[in-house]
TORFI-481277 format. One record per residue (C-alpha): x, z, y; residue number from 1. Coordinates in nm, 2 decimals. Example, Ala and Ser with C-alpha at 12.3 -4.5 7.8 and 13.67 -1.06 7.14 Angstrom:
// TORFI-481277
1.23|0.78|-0.45|1
1.37|0.71|-0.11|2
This chain:
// TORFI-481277
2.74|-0.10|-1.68|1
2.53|-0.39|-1.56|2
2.36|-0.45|-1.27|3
1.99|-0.56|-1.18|4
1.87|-0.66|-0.86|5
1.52|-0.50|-0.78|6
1.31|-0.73|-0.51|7
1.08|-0.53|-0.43|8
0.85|-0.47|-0.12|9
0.71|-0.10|-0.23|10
1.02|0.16|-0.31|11
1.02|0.44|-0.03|12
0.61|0.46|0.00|13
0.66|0.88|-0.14|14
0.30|0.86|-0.28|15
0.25|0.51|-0.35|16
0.19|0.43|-0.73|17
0.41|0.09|-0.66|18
0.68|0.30|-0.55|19
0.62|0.53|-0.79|20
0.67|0.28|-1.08|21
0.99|0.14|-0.94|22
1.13|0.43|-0.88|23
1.13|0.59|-1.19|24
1.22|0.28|-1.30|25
1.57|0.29|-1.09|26
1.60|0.67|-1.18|27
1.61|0.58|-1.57|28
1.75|0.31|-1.60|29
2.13|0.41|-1.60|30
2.03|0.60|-1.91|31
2.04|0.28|-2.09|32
2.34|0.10|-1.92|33
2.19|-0.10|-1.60|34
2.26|0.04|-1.26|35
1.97|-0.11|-1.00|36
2.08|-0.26|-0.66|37
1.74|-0.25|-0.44|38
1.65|-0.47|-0.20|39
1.32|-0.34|0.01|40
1.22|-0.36|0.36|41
1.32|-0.09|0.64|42
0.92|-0.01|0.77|43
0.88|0.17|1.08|44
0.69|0.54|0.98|45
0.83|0.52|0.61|46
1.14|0.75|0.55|47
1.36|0.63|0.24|48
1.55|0.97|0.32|49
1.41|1.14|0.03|50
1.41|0.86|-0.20|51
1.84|0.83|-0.12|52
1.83|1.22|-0.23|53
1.64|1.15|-0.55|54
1.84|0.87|-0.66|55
2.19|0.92|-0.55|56
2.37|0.68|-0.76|57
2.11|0.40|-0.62|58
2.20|0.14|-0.43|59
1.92|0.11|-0.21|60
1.96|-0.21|0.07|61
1.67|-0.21|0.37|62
1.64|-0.52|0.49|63
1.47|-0.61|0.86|64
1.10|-0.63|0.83|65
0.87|-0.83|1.08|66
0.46|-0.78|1.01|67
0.37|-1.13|1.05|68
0.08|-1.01|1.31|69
0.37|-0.88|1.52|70
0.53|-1.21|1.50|71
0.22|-1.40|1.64|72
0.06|-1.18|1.83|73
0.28|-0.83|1.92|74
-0.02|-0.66|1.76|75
0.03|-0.31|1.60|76
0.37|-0.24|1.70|77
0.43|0.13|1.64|78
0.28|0.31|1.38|79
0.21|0.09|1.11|80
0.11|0.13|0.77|81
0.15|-0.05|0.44|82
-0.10|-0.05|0.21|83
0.00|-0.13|-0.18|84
-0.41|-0.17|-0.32|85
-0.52|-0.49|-0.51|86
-0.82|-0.48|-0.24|87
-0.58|-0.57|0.04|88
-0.58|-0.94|-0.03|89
-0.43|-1.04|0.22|90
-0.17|-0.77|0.28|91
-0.21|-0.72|0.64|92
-0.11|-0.42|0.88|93
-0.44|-0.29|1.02|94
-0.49|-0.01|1.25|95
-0.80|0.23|1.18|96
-0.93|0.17|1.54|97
-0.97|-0.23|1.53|98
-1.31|-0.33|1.54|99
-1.50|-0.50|1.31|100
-1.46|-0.83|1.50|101
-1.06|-0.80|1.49|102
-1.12|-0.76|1.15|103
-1.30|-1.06|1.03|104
-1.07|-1.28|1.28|105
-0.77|-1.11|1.11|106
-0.93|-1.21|0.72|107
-1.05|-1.58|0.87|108
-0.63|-1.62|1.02|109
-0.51|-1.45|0.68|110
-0.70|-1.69|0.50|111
-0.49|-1.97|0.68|112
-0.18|-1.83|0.78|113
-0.12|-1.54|0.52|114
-0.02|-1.77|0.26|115
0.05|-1.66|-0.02|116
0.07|-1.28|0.21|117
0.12|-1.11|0.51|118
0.44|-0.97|0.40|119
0.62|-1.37|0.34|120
0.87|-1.31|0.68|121
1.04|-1.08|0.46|122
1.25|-1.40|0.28|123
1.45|-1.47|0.47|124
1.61|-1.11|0.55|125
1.55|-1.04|0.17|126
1.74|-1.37|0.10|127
2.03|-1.23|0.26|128
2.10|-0.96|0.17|129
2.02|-1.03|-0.20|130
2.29|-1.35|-0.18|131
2.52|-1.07|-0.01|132
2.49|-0.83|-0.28|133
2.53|-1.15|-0.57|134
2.86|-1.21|-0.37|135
3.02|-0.87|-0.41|136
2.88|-0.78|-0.74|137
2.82|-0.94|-1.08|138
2.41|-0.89|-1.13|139
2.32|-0.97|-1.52|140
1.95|-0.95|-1.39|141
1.67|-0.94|-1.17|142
1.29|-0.76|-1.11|143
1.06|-0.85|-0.87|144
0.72|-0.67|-0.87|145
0.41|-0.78|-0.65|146
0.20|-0.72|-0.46|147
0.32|-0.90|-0.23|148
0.44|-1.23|-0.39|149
0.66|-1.31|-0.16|150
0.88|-1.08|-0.40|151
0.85|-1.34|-0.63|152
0.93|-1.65|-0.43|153
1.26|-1.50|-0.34|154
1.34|-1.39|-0.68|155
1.25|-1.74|-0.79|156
1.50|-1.86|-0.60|157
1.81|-1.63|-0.65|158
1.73|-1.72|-1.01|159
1.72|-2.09|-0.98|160
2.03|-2.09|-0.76|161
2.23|-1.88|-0.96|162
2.10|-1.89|-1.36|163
2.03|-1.50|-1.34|164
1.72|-1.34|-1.57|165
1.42|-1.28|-1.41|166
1.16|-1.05|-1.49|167
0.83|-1.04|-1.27|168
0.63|-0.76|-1.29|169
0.28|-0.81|-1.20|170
0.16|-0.44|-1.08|171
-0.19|-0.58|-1.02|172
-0.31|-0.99|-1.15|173
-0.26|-1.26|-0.89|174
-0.55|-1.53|-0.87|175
-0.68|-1.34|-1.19|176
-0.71|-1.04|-1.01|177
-1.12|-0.92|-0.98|178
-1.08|-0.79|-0.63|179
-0.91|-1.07|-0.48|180
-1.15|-1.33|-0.32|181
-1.04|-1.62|-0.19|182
-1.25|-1.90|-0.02|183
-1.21|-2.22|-0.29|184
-0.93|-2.39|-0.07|185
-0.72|-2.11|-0.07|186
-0.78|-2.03|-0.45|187
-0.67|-2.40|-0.52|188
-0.34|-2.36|-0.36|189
-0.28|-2.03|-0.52|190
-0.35|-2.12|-0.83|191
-0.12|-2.41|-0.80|192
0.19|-2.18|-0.64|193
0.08|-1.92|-0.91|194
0.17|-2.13|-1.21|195
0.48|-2.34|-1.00|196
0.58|-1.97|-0.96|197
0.65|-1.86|-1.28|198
0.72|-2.20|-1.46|199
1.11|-2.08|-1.44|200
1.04|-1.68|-1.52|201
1.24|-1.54|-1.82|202
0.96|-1.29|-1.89|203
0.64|-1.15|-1.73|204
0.51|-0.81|-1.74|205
0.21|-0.65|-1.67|206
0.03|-0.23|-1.65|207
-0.22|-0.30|-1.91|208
-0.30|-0.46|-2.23|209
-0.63|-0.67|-2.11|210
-0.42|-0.78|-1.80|211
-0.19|-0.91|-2.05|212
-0.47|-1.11|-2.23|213
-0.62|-1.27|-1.90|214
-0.28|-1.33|-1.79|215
-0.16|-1.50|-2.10|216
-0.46|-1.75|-2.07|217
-0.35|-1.86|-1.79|218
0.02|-1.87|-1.86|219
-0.01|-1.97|-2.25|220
0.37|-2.04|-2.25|221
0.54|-1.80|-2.15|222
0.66|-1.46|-2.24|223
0.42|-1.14|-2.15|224
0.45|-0.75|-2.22|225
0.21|-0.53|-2.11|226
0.43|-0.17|-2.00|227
0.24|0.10|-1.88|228
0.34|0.32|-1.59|229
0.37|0.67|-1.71|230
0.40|1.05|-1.62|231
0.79|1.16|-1.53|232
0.78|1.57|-1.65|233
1.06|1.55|-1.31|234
0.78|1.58|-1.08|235
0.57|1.88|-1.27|236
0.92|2.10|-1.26|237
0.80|2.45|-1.14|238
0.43|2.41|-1.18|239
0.53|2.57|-1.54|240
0.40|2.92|-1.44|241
0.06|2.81|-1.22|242
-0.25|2.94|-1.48|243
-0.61|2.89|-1.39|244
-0.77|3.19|-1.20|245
-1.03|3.24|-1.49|246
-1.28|3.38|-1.30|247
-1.47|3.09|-1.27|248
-1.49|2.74|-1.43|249
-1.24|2.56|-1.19|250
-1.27|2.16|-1.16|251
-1.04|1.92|-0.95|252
-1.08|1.58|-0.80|253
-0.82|1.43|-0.59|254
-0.76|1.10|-0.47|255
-1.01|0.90|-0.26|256
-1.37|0.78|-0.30|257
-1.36|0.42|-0.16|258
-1.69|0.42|0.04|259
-1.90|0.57|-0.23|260
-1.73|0.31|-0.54|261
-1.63|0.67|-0.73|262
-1.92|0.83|-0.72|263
-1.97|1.19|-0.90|264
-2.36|1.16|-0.94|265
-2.28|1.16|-1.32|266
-2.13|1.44|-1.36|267
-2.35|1.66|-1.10|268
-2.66|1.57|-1.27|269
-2.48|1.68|-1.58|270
-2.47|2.00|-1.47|271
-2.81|2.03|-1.28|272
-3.01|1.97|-1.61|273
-2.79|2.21|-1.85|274
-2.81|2.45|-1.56|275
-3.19|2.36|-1.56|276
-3.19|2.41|-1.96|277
-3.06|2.76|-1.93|278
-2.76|2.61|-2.12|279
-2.51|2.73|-1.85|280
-2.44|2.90|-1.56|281
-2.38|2.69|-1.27|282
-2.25|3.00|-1.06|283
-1.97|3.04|-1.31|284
-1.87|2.69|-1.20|285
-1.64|2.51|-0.87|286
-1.56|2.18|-0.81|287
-1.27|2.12|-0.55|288
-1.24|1.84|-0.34|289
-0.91|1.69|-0.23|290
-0.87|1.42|0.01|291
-1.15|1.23|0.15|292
-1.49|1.38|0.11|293
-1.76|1.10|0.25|294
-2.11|1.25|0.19|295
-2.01|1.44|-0.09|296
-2.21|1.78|0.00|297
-2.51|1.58|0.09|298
-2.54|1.47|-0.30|299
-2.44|1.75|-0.40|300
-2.72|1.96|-0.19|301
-2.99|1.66|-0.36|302
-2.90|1.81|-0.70|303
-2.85|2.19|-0.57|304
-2.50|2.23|-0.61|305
-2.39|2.27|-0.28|306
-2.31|2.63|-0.30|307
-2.04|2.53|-0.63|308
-1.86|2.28|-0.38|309
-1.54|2.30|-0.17|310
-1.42|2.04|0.02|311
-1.08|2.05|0.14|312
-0.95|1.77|0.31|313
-0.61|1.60|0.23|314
-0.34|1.82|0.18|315
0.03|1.75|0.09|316
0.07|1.58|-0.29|317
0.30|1.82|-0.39|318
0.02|2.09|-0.31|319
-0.21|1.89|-0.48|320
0.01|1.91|-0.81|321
-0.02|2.31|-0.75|322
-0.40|2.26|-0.73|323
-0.49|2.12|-1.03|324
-0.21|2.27|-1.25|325
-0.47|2.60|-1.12|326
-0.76|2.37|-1.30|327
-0.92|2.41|-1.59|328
-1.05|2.07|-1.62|329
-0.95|1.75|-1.37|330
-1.19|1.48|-1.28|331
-1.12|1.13|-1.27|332
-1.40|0.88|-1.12|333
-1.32|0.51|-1.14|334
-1.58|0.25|-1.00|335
-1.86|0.22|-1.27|336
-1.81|-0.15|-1.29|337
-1.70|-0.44|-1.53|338
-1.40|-0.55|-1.31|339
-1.26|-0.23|-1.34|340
-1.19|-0.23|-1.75|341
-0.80|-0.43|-1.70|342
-0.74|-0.10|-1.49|343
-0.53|0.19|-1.56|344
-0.56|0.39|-1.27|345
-0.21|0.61|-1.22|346
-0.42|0.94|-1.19|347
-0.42|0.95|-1.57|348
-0.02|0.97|-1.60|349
-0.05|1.28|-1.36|350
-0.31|1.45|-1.55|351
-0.05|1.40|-1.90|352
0.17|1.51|-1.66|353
0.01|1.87|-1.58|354
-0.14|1.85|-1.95|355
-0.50|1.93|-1.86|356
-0.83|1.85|-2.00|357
-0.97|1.54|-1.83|358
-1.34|1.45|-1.77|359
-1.33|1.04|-1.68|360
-1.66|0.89|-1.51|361
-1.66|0.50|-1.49|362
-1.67|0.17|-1.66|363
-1.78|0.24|-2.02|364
-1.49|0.03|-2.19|365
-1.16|-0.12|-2.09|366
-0.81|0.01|-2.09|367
-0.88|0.37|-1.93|368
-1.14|0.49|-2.18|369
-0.88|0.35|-2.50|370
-0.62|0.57|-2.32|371
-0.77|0.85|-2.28|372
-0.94|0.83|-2.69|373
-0.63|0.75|-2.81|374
-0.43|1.01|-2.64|375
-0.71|1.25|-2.68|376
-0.70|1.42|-2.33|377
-1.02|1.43|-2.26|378
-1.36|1.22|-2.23|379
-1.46|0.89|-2.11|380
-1.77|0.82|-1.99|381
-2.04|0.61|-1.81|382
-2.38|0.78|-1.87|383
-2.52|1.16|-1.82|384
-2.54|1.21|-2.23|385
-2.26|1.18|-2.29|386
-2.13|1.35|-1.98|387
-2.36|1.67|-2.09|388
-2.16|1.68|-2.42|389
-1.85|1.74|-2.28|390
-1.91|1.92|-2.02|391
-2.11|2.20|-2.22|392
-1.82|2.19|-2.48|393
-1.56|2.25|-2.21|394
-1.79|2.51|-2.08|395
-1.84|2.69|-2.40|396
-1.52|2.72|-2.45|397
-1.41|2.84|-2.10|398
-1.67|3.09|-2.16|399
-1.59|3.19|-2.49|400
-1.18|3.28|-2.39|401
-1.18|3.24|-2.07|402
-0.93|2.92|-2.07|403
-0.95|2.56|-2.24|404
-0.69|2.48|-2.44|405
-0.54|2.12|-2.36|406
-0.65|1.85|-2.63|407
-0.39|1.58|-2.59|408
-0.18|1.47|-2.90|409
0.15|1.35|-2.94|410
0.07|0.98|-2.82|411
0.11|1.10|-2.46|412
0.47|1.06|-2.51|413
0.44|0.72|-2.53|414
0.34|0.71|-2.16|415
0.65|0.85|-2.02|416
0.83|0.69|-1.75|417
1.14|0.71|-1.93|418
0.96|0.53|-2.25|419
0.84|0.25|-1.94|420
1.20|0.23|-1.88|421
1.32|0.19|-2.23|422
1.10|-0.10|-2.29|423
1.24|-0.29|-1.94|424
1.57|-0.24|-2.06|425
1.51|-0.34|-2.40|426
1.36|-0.67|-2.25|427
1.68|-0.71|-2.01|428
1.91|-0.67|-2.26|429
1.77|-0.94|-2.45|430
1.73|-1.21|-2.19|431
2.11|-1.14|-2.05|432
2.27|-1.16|-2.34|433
C-alpha cells in the first residue's frame, strides 16, 4: 500500500469542518490503496483521543506547537483556542475577555509579524517530524491543506528536497479569499509568496467550482480540481429510528449567527404574511434554535412570532444530529451577500446526511443554491416570494400527512466523503506514478 504524508494544521478539532474534511479523508483512503501518515500539532484543550479511536490504522504524529503570541509575549497560555474560519486572517489565539484595544494591537502586530500566519512556528517541529517519518518510510505523496499556509511552505519543501507529489488543498482562497483584508503592503507580499508558493505544486484543489475559476485566473498554469467535502452516512448511524413528533411543524437551525450576518428576517416575514393571509396556522408551527441566539426573540417578537420560538443554547453535536433528524424541515441561513456565492457551507453535507428537506436563506446565486437545485433537497432563496412558496408547500404537505417526504435525488451521492476520497486518490495515483 502507499503512503501519503498529510501536513495539516486542523485534524483533531472534533467539530471543525477542516478536521472534518481530513479526516474522512484519512478514514477512506485505505479503501483505495494509500495509508495516510499525519503530521498535526499537539494543542493544549484539543483531545486527538477520539480521533486515534476512529481511525485506528492512522498514523497520526503531534508535533510541539508554540502560538506565536506566546512566543513574544507569554500571552494566553492555558486554554487556548484554534479557530479554522476564513475570517480569522490572521490566524491568532484570542481570548474572549481581551478588550477591544488588545485587539486592534494584536491585528496592527499580525499585520507585521503574522506573516504569512500566526500558526508559521509550527515549521520547524513540522519539519521534523515529517523528514523523520520520510526516513523510516517510503512516502509516494503528500497533502497539505490551509488555512494556515504555513502547511504549505513546509510541504513545499519536503517536496523540493525530496521529488515527492504534492497536492495543496486550498479549504478556503488565499489572497483571493473575499474575507481576507489585507492593508496593500501586506497584500503585495502575499501575493508574491502566493504564486512563489505553488510554482513547484503537482496539483491544486479547491471546495467549490467558482473557487476553482478565481483560483485558476490567478494560477493559469497549473493543475486545479474543485472536490467537494461531503456527508459520511458513519456519523448519522443510529439516528435511523428518530421520526418527527408530528404534532406540530418542527424547524431546525443550528450553527451560529455571526453578529446578525445570518439573519432569519426572510423567512419570519414569510410566515407572518401567510399567517396574516389565513393561509396557515402559525400555532401549528416551531422553530428551534441551537447554538448562539443574539437577538433572535426580539425579531421574532417585531413580526409576532415569539410564542413559535425556542431558543436552546449550544448543546453537544452529536445531540444536535438527534435534533434535527426529529425535524421536519432544517434551516440553513448564509450571509445574503455577493462574497458568499464561491461558498459551500459544510451544513449542507449534514442536512444529505439526515436526508431532510432544506429551506436555504442567502446569496441568490453561487455554488450553494446550484447544490441544493441540482440535488433537489430543498430551496434556495434570497427574497420573501420566493420564501412564501416553499414554505406554504412544505406546510401543505405537513398538514395534509402529517410528514414531508424528503425531495433529494440520486445526485446526493455524489457528495459522499467516500466519493471526495475517490477523486484524491484518483489524482495521487496519477501524479506518483
Amino acid at each position: 500500500m502507499k503512503k501519503v504524508l498529510f501536513i495539516t494544521f486542523y485534524f483533531n478539532q472534533k467539530n471543525e469542518i477542516a478536521s472534518k474534511r481530513l479526516r474522512n479523508l484519512g478514514r477512506y483512503l485505505p479503501k483505495y490503496g494509500w495509508m495516510p501518515i499525519i503530521i498535526t500539532p499537539k494543542i493544549n484543550g484539543v483531545d486527538a483521543g477520539i480521533n486515534k479511536t476512529e481511525l485506528p490504522d492512522i498514523e497520526i504524529i503531534e508535533t510541539d506547537y508554540v502560538d506565536m503570541l506566546d512566543k513574544y509575549t507569554g500571552f494566553l497560555k492555558s486554554k487556548k483556542k484554534t479557530n479554522s474560519s476564513a475570517n480569522d486572517n490572521n490566524n491568532l489565539t484570542v481570548n474572549t475577555h481581551t478588550n477591544k484595544l488588545t485587539q486592534k494591537m494584536i491585528h496592527i502586530a499580525g499585520e507585521i509579524f503574522a506573516y504569512p500566519d500566526g500558526m508559521k512556528y509550527w515549521y520547524k517541529p513540522a519539519m521534523e517530524a515529517s523528514k523523520k517519518v520520510i526516513s523510516e518510510n517510503e512516502i509516494d505523496g503528500i497533502i497539505s491543506s490551509s488555512w494556515p499556509v504555513t502547511c504549505h511552505q513546509i510541504a513545499k519543501d519536503l517536496h523540493q528536497q525530496y521529488n515527492i507529489p504534492w497536492i495543496a488543498d486550498l479549504r478556503d482562497l488565499w489572497n483571493e479569499n473575499p474575507y481576507v483584508n489585507h492593508n496593500f503592503i501586506r497584500r503585495h507580499f502575499e501575493m508574491k509568496l502566493e504564486r512563489e508558493m505553488f510554482q513547484d505544486t503537482d496539483i491544486l484543489t479547491v471546495t467549490s467550482p467558482l473557487s476553482k475559476n478565481i483560483l485558476q485566473s490567478l494560477h493559469p498554469e497549473k493543475e486545479i480540481y474543485s472536490i467537494e467535502n461531503g456527508y459520511d452516512m458513519e456519523e448519522f448511524k443510529g439516528l435511523e429510528n428518530i421520526k418527527p413528533k408530528g404534532d406540530r411543524l418542527n424547524i431546525t437551525y443550528a450553527g451560529k449567527l455571526y453578529e446578525g450576518k445570518r439573519d432569519p428576517q426572510i423567512l419570519f416575514r414569510s410566515i407572518e404574511e401567510l399567517d396574516n393571509e389565513g393561509k396557515i396556522d402559525k400555532n401549528r408551527i416551531a422553530i428551534n434554535f441551537y447554538g448562539d441566539s443574539g437577538n433572535i426573540l426580539d425579531i421574532a417578537k417585531s413580526y409576532n412570532l415569539e410564542d413559535m420560538i425556542n431558543i436552546h443554547g449550544f448543546i453537544d453535536h452529536d445531540k444536535v444530529l438527534e435534533k434535527e433528524k426529529e425535524s421536519d424541515i432544517l434551516l440553513l441561513i448564509s450571509w445574503n451577500n455577493p462574497k458568499e456565492a464561491i461558498f459551500i457551507p459544510g451544513k449542507v453535507f449534514e442536512y444529505m446526511g439526515l436526508q431532510k428537506p432544506v429551506i436555504s436563506i442567502g446569496y441568490k446565486e453561487g455554488c450553494l443554491k446550484h447544490i441544493i437545485n441540482q440535488t433537489n433537497i430543498g430551496y434556495h432563496t434570497d427574497n420573501v416570494k420566493e420564501c412564501k412558496e416553499a414554505f406554504l408547500k412544505y406546510y401543505n404537505e405537513f398538514i395534509k400527512n402529517g410528514k414531508i417526504e424528503y425531495p433529494g435525488n440520486e445526485k446526493i451521492k455524489e457528495y459522499t466523503t467516500e466519493n471526495m476520497t475517490r477523486k484524491f486518490a484518483k489524482i495521487l495515483n496519477r501524479i506518483s506514478n
